[in-house]
Gaussian input, Z-matrix of N, CA and C with variables (Angstrom, degrees):
# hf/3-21g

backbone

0 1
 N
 C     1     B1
 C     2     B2     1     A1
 N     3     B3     2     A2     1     D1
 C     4     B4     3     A3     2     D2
 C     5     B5     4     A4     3     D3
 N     6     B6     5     A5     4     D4
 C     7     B7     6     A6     5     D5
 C     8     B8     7     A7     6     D6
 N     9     B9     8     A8     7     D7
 C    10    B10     9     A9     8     D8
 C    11    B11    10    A10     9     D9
 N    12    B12    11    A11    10    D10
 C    13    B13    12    A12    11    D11
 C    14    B14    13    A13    12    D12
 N    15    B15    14    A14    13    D13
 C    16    B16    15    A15    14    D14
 C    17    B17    16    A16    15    D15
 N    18    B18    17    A17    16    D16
 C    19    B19    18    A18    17    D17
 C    20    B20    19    A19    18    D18
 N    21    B21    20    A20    19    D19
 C    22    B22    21    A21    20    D20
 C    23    B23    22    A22    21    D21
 N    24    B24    23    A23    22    D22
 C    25    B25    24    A24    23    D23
 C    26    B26    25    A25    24    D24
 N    27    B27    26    A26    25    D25
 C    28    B28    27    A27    26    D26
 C    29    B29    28    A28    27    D27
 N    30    B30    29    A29    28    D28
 C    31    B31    30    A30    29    D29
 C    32    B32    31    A31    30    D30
 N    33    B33    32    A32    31    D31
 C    34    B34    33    A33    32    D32
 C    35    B35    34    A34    33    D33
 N    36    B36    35    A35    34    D34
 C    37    B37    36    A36    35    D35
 C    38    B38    37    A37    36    D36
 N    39    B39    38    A38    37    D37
 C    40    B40    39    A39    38    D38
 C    41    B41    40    A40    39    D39
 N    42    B42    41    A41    40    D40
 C    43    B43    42    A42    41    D41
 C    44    B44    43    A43    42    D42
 N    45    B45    44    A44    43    D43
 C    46    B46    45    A45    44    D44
 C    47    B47    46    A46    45    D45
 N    48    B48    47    A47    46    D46
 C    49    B49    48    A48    47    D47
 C    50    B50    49    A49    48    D48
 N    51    B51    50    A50    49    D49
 C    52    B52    51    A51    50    D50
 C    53    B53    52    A52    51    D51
 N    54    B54    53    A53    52    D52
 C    55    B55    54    A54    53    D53
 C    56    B56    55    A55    54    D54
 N    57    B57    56    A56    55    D55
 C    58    B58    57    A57    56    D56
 C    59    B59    58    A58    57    D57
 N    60    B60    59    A59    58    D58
 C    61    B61    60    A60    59    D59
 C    62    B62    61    A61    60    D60
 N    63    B63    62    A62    61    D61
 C    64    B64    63    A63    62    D62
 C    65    B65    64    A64    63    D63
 N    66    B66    65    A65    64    D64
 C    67    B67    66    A66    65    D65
 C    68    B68    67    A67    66    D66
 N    69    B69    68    A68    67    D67
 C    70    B70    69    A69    68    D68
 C    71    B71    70    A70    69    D69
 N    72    B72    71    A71    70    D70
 C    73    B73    72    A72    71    D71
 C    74    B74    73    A73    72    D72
 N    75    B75    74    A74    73    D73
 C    76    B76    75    A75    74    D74
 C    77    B77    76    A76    75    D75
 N    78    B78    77    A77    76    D76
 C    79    B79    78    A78    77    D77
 C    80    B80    79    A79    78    D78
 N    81    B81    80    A80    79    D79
 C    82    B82    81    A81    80    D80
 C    83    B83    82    A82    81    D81
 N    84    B84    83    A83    82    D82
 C    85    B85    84    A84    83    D83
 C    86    B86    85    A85    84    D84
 N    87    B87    86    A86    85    D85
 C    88    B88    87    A87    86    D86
 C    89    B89    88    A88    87    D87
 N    90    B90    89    A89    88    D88
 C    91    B91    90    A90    89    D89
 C    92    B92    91    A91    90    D90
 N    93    B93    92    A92    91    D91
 C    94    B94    93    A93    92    D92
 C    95    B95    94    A94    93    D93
 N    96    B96    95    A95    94    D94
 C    97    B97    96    A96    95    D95
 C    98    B98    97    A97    96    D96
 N    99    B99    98    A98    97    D97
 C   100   B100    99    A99    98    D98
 C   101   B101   100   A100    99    D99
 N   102   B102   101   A101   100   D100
 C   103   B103   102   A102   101   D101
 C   104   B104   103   A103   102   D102
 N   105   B105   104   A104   103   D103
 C   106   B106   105   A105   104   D104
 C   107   B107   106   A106   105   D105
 N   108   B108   107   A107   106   D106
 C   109   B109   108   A108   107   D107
 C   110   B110   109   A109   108   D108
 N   111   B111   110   A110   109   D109
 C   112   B112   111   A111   110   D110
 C   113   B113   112   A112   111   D111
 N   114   B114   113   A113   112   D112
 C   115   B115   114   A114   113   D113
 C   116   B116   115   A115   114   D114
 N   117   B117   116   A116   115   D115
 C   118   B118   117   A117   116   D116
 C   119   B119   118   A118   117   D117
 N   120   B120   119   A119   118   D118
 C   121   B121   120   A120   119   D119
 C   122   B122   121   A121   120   D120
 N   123   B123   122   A122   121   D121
 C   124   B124   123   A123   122   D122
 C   125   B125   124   A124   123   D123
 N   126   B126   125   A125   124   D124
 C   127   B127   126   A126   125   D125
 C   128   B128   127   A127   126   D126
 N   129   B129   128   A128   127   D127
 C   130   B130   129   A129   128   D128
 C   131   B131   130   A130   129   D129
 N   132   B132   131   A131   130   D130
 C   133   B133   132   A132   131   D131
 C   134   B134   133   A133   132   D132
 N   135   B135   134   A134   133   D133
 C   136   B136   135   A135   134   D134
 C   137   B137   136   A136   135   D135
 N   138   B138   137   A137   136   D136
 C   139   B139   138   A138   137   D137
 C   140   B140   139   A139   138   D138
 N   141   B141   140   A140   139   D139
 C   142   B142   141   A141   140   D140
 C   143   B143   142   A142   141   D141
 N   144   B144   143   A143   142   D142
 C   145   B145   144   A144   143   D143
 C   146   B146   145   A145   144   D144
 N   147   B147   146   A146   145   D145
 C   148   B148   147   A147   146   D146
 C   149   B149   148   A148   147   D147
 N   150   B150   149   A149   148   D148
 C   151   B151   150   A150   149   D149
 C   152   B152   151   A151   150   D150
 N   153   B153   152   A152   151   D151
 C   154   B154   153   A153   152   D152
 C   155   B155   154   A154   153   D153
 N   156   B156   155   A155   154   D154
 C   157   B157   156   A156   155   D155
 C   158   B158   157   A157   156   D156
 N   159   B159   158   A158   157   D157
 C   160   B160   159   A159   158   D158
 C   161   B161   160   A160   159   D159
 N   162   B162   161   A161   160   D160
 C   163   B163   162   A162   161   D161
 C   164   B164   163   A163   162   D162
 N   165   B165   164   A164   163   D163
 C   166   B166   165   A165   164   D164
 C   167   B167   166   A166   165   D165
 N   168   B168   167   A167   166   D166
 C   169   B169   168   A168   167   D167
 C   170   B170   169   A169   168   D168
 N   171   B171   170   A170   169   D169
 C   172   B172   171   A171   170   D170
 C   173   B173   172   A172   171   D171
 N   174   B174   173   A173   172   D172
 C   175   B175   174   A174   173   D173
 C   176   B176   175   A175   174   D174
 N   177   B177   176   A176   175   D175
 C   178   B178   177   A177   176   D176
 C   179   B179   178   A178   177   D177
 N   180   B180   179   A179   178   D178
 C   181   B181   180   A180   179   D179
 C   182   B182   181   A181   180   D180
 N   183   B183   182   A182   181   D181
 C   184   B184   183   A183   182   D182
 C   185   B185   184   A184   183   D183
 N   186   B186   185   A185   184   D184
 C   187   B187   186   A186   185   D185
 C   188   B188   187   A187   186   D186
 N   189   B189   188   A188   187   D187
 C   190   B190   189   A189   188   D188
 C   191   B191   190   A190   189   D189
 N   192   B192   191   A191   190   D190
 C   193   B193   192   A192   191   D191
 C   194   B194   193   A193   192   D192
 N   195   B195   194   A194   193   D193
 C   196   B196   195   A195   194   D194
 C   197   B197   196   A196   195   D195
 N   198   B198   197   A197   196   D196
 C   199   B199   198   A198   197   D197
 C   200   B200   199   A199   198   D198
 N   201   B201   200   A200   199   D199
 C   202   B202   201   A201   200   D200
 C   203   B203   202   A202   201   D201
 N   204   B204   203   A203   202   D202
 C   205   B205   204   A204   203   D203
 C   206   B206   205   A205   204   D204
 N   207   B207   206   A206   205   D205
 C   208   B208   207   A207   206   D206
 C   209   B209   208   A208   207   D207
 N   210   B210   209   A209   208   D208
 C   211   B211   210   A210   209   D209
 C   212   B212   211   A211   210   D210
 N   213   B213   212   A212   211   D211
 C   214   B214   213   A213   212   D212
 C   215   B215   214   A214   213   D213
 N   216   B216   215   A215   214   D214
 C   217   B217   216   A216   215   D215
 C   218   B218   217   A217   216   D216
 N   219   B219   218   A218   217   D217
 C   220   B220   219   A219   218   D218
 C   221   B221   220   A220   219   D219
 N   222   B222   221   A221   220   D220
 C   223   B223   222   A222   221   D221
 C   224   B224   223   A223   222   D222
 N   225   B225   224   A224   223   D223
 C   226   B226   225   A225   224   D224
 C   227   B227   226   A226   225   D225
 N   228   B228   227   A227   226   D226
 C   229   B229   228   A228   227   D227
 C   230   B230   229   A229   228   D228
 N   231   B231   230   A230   229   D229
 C   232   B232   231   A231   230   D230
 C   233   B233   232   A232   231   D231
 N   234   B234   233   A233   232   D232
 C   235   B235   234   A234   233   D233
 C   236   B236   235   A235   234   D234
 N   237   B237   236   A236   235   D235
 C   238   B238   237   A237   236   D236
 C   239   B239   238   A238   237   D237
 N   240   B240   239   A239   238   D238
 C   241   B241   240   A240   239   D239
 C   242   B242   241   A241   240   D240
 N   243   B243   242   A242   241   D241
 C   244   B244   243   A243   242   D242
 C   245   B245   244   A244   243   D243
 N   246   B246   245   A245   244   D244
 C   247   B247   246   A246   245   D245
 C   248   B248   247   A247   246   D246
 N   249   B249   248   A248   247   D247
 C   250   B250   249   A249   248   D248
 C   251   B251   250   A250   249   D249
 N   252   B252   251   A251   250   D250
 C   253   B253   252   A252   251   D251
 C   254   B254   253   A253   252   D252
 N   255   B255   254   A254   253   D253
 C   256   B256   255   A255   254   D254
 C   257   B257   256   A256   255   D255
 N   258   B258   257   A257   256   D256
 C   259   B259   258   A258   257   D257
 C   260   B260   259   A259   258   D258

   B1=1.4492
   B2=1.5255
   B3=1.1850
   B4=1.5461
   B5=1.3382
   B6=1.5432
   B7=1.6667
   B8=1.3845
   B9=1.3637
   B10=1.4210
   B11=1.9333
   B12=1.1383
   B13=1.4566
   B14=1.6014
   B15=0.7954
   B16=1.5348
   B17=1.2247
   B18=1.7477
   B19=1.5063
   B20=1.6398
   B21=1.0543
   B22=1.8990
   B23=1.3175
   B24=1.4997
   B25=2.4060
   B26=1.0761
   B27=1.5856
   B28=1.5355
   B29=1.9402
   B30=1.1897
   B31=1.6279
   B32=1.2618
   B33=1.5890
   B34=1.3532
   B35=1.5520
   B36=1.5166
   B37=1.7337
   B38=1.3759
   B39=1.3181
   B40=1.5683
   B41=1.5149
   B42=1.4958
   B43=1.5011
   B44=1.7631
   B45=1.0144
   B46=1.5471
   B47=1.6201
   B48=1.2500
   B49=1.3213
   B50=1.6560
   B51=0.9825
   B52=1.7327
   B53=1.2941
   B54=1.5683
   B55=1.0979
   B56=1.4880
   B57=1.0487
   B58=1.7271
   B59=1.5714
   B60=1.8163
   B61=1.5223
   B62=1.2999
   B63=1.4405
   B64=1.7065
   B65=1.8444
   B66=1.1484
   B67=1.6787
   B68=1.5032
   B69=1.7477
   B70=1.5859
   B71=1.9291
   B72=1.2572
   B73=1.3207
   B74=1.5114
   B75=1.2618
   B76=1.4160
   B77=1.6173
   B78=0.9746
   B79=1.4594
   B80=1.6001
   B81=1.3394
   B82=1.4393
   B83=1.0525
   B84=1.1763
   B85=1.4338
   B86=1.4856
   B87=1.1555
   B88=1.8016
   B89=1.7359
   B90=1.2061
   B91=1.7824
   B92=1.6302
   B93=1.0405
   B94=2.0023
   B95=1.5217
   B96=1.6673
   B97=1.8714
   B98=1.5005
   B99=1.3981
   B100=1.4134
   B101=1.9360
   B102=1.5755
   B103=1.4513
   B104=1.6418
   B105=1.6099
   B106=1.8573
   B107=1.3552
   B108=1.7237
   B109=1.5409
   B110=1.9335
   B111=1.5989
   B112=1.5747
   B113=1.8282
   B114=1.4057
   B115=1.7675
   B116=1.7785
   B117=1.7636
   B118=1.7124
   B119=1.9394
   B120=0.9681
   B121=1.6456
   B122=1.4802
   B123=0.9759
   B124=1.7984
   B125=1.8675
   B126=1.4246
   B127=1.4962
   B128=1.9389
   B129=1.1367
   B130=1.5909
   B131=1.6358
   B132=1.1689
   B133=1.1780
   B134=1.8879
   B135=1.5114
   B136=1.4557
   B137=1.8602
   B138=1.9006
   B139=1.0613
   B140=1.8486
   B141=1.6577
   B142=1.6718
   B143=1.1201
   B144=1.4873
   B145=1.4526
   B146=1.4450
   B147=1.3939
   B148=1.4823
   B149=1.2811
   B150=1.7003
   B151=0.9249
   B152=1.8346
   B153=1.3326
   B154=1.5047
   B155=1.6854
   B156=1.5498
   B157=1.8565
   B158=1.3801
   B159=1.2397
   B160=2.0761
   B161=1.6597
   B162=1.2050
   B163=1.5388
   B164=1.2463
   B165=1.4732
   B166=1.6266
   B167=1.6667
   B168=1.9104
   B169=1.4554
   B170=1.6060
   B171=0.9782
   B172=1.3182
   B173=1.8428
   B174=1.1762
   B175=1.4051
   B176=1.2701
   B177=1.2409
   B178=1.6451
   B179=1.4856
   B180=1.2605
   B181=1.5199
   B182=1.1314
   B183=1.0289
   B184=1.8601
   B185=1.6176
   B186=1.3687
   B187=1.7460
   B188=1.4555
   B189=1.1790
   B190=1.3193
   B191=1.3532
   B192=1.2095
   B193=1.5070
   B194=2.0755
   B195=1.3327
   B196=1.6386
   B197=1.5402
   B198=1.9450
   B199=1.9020
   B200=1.2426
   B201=1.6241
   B202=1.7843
   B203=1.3255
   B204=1.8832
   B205=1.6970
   B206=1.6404
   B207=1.3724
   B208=1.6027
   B209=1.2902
   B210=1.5359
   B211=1.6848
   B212=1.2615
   B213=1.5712
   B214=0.9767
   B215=1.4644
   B216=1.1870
   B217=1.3424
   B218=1.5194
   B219=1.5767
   B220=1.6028
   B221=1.2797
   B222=1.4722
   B223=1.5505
   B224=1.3787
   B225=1.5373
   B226=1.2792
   B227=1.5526
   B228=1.2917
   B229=1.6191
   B230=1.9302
   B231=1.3803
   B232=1.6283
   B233=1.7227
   B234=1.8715
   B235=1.5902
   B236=1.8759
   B237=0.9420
   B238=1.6927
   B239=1.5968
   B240=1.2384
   B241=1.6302
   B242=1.7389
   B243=1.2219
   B244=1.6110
   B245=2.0774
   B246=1.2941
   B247=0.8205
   B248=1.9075
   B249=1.1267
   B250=1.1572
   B251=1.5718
   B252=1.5733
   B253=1.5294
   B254=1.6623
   B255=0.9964
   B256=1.9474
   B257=1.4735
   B258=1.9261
   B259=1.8102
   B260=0.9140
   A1=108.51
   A2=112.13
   A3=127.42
   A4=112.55
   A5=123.07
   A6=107.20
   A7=103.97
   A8=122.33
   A9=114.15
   A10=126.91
   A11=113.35
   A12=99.75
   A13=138.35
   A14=98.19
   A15=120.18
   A16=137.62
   A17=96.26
   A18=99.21
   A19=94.99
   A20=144.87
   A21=132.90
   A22=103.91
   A23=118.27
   A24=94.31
   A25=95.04
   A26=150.83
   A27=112.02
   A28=95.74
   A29=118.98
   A30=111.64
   A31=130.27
   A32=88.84
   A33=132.52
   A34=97.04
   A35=113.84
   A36=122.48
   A37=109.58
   A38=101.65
   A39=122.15
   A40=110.07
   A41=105.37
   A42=116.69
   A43=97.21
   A44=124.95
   A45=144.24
   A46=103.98
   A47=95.43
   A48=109.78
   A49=105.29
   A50=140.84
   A51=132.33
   A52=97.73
   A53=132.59
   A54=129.31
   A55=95.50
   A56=121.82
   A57=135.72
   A58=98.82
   A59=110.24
   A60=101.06
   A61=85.91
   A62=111.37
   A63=133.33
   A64=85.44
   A65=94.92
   A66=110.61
   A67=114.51
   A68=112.59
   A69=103.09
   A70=100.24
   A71=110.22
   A72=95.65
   A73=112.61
   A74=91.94
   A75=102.12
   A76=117.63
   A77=103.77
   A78=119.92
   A79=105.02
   A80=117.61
   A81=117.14
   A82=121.15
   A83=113.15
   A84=119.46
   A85=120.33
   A86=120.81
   A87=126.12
   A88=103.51
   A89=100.92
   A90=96.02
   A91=103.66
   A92=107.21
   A93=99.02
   A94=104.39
   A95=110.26
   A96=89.17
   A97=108.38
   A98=117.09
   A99=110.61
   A100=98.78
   A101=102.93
   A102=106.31
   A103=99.38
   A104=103.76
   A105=100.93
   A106=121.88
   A107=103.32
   A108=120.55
   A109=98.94
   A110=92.66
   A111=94.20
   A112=96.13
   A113=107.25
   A114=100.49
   A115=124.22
   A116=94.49
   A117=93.10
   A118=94.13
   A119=123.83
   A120=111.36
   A121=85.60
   A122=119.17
   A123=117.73
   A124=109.08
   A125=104.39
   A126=112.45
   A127=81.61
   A128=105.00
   A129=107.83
   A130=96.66
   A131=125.97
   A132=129.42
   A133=129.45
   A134=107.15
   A135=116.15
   A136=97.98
   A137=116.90
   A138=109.53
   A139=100.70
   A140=107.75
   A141=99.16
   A142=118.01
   A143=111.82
   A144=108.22
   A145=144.17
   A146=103.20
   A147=140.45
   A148=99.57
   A149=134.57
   A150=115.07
   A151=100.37
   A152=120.79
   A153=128.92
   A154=107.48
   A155=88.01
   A156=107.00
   A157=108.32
   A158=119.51
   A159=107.64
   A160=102.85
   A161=122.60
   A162=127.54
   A163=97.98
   A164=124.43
   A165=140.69
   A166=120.20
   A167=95.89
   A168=86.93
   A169=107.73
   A170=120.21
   A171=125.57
   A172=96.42
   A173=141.38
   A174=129.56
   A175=133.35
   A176=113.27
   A177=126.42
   A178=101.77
   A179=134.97
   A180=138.73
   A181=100.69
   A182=119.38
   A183=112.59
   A184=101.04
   A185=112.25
   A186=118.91
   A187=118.60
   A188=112.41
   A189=120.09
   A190=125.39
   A191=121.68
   A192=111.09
   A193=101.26
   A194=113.64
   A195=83.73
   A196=142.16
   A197=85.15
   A198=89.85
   A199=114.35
   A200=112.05
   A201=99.30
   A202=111.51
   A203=113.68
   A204=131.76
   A205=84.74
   A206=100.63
   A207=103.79
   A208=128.26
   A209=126.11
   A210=122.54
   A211=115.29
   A212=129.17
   A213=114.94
   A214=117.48
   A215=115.84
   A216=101.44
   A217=117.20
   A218=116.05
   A219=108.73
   A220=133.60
   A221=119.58
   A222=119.06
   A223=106.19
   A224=131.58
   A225=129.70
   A226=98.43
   A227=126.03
   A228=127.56
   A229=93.32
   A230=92.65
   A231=78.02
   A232=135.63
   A233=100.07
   A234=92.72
   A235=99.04
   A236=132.45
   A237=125.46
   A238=93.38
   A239=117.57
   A240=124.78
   A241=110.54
   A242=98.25
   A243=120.14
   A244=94.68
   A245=133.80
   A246=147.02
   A247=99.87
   A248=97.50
   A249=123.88
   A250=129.57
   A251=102.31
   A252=122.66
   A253=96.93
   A254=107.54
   A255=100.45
   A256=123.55
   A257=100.06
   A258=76.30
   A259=95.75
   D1=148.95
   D2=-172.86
   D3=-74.12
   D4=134.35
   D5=169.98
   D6=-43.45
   D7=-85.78
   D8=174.69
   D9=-1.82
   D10=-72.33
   D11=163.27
   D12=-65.21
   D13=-16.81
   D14=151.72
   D15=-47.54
   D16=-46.68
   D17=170.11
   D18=-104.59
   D19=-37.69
   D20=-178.81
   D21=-77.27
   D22=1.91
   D23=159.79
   D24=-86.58
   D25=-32.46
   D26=-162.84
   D27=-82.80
   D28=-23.13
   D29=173.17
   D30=-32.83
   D31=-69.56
   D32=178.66
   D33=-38.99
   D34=-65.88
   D35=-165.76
   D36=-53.36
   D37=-43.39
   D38=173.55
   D39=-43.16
   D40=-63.41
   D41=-169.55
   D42=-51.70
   D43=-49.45
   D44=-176.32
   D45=-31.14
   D46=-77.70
   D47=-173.23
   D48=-71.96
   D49=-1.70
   D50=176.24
   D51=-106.20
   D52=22.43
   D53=175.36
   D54=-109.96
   D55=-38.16
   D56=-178.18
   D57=-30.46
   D58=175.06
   D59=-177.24
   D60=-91.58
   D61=166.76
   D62=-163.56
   D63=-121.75
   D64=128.81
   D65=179.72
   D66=-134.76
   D67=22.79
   D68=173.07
   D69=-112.47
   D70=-97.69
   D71=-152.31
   D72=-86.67
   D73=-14.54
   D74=-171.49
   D75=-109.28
   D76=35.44
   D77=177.30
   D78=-92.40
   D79=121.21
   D80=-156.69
   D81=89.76
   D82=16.63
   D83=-175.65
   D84=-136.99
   D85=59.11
   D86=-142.39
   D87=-78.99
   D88=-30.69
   D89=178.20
   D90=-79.44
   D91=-35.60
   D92=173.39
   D93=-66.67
   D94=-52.37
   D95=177.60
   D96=-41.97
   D97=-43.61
   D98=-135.74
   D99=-74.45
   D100=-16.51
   D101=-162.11
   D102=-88.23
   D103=-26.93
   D104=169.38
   D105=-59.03
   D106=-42.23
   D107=-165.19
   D108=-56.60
   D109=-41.48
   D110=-157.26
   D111=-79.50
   D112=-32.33
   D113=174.12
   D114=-52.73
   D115=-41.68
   D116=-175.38
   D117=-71.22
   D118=-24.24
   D119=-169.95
   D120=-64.04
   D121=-56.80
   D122=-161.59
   D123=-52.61
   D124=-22.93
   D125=-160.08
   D126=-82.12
   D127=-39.69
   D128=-153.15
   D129=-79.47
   D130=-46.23
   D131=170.11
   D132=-60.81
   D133=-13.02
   D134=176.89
   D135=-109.14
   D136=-6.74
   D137=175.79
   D138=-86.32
   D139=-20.66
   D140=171.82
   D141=-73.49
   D142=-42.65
   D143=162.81
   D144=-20.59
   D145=-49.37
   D146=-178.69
   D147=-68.62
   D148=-61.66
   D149=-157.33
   D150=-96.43
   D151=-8.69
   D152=162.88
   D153=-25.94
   D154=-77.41
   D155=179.55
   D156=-74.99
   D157=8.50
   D158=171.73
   D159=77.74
   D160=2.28
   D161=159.72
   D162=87.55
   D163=34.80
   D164=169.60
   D165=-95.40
   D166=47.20
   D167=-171.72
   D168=-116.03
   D169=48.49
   D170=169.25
   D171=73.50
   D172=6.10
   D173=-151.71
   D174=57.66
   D175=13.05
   D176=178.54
   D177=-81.42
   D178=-49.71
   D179=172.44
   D180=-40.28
   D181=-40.17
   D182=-143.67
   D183=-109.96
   D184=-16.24
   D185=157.79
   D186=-74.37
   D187=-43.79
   D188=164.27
   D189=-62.92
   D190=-27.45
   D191=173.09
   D192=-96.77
   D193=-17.35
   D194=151.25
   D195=-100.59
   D196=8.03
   D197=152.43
   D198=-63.90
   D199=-46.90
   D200=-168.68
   D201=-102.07
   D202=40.01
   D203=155.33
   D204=-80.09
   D205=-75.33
   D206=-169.72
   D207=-60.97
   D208=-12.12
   D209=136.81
   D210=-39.22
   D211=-58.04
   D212=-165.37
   D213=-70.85
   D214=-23.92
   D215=-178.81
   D216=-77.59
   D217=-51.65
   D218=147.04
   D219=-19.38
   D220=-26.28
   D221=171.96
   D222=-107.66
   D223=9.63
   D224=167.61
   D225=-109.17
   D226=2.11
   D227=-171.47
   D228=-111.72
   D229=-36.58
   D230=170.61
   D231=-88.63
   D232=-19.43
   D233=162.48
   D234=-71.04
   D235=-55.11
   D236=-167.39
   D237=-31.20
   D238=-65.82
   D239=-171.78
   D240=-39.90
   D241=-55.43
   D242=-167.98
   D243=-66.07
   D244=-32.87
   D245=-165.31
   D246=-77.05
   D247=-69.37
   D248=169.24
   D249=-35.23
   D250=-38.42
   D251=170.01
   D252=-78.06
   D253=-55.72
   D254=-172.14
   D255=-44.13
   D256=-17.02
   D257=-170.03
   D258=-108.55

């Protein structure tokens, strides 16, 4: 097996399972799933990136995918909030 696949099966598995239904905070909340779903693709796609160029990208790849770590949690801090207002 290829370094390359090596490092995109545990992604890949990843990607798998964040497709599953989401049943914690953000359940009821279909435009926030939909904005996580579309953030981890972006994380997974700047992690191919990374290994595309041999991870010779100045560190901009690799800042950018823990901006959209910390999107996601901002959009799991804002359904809790949004949750929170309803009752």
């Amino acid at each position: 097996m290829t370094m390359k696949k090596l490092i995109l099966a545990p992604v890949l598995m990843l990607a798998a399972l964040s497709t599953q239904v989401y049943a914690g905070p953000e359940a009821g909340h279909p435009n926030i799933i939909a904005a996580r779903e579309d953030a981890q693709h972006a994380i997974e796609k700047m992690h191919a990136a990374q290994v595309a160029n041999e991870y010779d990208m100045g560190g901009h790849a690799a800042k950018a995918e823990q901006l959209l770590r910390d999107a996601e949690k901002e959009m799991k801090l804002a359904a809790e909030a949004a949750n929170k207002n309803k009752k």
